[in-house]
N, C-alpha and C positions, 0 to 999 in steps of 0.2 A: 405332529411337527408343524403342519399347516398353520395350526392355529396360533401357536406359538406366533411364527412368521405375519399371521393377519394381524395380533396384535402389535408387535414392534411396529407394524408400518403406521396402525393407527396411533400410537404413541409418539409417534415422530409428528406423524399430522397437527394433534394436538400441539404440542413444541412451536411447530413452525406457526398454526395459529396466533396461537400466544404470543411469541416475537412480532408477527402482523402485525397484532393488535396494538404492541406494546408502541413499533414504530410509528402507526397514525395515531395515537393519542399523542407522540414525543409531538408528531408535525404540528397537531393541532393547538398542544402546549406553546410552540415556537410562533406558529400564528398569533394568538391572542399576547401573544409578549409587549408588553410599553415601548415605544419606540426614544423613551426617554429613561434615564438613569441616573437617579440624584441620592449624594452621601450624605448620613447625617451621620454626625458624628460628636464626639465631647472637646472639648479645648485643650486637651492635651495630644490631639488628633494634627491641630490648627498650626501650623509652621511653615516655613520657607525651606530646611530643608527635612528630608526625610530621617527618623532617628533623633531629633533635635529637641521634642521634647516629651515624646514617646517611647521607651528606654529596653519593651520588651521585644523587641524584634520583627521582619515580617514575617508574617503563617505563612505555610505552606504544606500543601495537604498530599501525602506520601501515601504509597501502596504499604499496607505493613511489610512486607516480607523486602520489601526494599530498603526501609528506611536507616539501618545500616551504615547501607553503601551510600547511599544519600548524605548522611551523615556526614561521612567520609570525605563525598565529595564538596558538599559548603565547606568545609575546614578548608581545603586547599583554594575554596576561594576567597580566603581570609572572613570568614564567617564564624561566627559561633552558637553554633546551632546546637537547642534543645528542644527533647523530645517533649511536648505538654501533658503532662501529669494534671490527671482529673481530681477534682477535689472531694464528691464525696461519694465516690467509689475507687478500690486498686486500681491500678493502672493508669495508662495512657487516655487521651481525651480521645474517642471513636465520633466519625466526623457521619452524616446522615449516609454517606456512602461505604461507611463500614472503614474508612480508612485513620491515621495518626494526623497528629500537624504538629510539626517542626516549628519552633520560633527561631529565624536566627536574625542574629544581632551584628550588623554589617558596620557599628556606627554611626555616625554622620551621612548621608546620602545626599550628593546635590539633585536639586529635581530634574537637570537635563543628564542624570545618569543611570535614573530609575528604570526608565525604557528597557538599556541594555540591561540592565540587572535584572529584572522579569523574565526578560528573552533568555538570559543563560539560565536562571531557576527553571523556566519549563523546560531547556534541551536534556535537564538531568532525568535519564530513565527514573521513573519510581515517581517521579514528583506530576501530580494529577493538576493541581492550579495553585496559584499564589493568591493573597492577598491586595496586592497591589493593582488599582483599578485602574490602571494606564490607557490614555486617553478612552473612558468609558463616561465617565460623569460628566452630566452637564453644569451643576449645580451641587456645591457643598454646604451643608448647613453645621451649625456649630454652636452647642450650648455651651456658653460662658460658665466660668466660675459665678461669676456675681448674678444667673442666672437667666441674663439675656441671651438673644443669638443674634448671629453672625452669618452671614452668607456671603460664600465667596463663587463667580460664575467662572467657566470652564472660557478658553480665551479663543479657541474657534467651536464650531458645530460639530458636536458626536453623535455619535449612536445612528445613524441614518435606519431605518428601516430595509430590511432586503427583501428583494424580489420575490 
């Protein structure tokens, strides 16, 4: 019975090692992070407001066992949200964290109402992050149709570095 006992606690050891470990490499990843954040993007990206010439909606990356009720909940924010269907395999598209993403299609978005829109997609349980890089970039780039680019800059300073 002892022994039993001496392994659980080293199993646990292990465990909590592992977690250690996992949070100083998360630190060390945060450390080395760019203190800058620039979109590149295609010309159907490129608009004044949001939805305007972009037609499939914004992502947003759902817990599976949630997505549901998530569902549920963008409809009654006059949403129309669908679940993304992989193309060449069954099912839903699985996102690197094991989760769904939603596209939903709000229509038109003016850009000073993005903000709140982002802020109410994350308060909904189930939903992990959006798409919408609200004040993160400093710098957008944009390939044209006709092949050129375009660069449009962020109109005050983002991204600060933390402490």
């Amino acid at each position: 019975m002892w022994q039993w006992m001496v392994l659980m606690k080293l199993m646990m050891l292990s465990i909590a090692s592992r977690e250690e470990a996992l949070a100083k490499h998360r630190r060390r990843l945060l450390l080395k992070m760019p203190t800058s954040f620039i979109v590149i993007a295609d010309f159907r990206k490129k608009s004044s407001r949001l939805g305007q010439q972009w037609k499939k909606g914004v992502p947003a990356e759902v817990i599976p066992m949630a997505y549901k009720a998530v569902m549920l909940r963008l409809e009654k924010m006059n949403g129309k949200p669908t679940l993304r269907m992989a193309v060449k395999k069954a099912g839903p598209v699985i996102t690197d964290n094991g989760n769904f993403v939603i596209d939903v299609d709000f229509g038109e978005i003016p850009v000073e109402k993005v903000k709140e829109i982002n802020n109410q997609l994350l308060q909904i349980a189930g939903v992990v992050e959006t798409g919408l890089f609200v004040e993160m970039a400093q710098m957008a780039y944009f390939g044209e149709e006709d092949g050129s680019i375009s660069c449009r800059k962020a109109k005050k300073q983002l991204m600060k570095r933390l402490p």
